[in-house]
C-alpha positions as CSV (number, residue, x, y, z in Angstrom):
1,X,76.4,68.7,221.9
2,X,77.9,67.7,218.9
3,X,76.6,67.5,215.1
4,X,78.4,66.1,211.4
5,X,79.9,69.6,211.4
6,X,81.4,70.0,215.1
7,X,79.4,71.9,217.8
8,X,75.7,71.8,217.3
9,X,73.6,75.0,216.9
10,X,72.4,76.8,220.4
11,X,69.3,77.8,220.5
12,X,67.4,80.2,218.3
13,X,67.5,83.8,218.6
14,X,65.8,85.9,221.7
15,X,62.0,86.6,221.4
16,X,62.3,89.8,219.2
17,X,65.3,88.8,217.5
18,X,66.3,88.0,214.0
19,X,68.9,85.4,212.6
20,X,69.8,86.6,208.8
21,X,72.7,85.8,206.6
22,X,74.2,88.7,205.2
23,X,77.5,89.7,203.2
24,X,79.5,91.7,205.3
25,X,81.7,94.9,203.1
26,X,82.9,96.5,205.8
27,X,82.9,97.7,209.8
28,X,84.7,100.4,212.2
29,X,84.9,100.1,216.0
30,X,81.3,100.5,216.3
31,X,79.0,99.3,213.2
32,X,78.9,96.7,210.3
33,X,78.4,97.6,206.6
34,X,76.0,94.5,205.5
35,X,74.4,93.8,202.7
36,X,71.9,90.4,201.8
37,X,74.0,90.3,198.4
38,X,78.1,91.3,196.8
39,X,76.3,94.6,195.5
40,X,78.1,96.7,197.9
41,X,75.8,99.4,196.8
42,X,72.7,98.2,198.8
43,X,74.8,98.1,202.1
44,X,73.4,99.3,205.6
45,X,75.0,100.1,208.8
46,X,74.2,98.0,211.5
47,X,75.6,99.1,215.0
48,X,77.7,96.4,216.7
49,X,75.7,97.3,220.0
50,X,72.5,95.9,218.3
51,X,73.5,92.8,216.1
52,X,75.9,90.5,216.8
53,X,77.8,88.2,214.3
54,X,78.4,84.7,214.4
55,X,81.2,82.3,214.9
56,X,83.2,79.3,212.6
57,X,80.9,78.3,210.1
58,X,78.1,80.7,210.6
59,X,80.0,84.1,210.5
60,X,77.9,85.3,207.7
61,X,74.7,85.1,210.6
62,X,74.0,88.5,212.0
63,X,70.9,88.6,215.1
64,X,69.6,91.8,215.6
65,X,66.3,93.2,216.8
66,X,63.7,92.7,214.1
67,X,63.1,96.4,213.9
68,X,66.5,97.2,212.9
69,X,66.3,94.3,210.0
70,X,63.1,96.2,209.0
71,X,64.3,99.5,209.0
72,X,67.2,98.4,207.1
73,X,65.2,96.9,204.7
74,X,66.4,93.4,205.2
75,X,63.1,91.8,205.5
């Protein structure tokens, strides 16, 4: 399916998932440094075997497990 902006949003993350928007600073093979703002300073690892980032326009959406956005204080 197909919206004004090209392929329509699938469905919403798993049951005990999260869907934030967050700045990514920087990542190595095996984790993303994120942040919810620029302020590189307040930047958390997430590990890239927990979240996953998403595609075209909504690269800046990470899902994760809800306790890893709560641990990392994202919510």
């Amino acid at each position: 399916m197909r919206d004004l902006f090209g392929d329509a949003p699938g469905a919403g993350p798993a049951n005990g998932d999260i869907a934030l928007a967050l700045v990514l600073h920087d990542q190595t093979d095996k984790a993303w440094l994120l942040a919810e703002t620029i302020d590189r300073r307040t930047a958390q690892w997430a590990p890239k075997s927990k979240a996953t980032r998403g595609e075209g326009r909504d690269e800046n959406i990470w899902t994760m497990p809800i306790w890893l956005a709560q641990e990392r204080g994202w919510m």
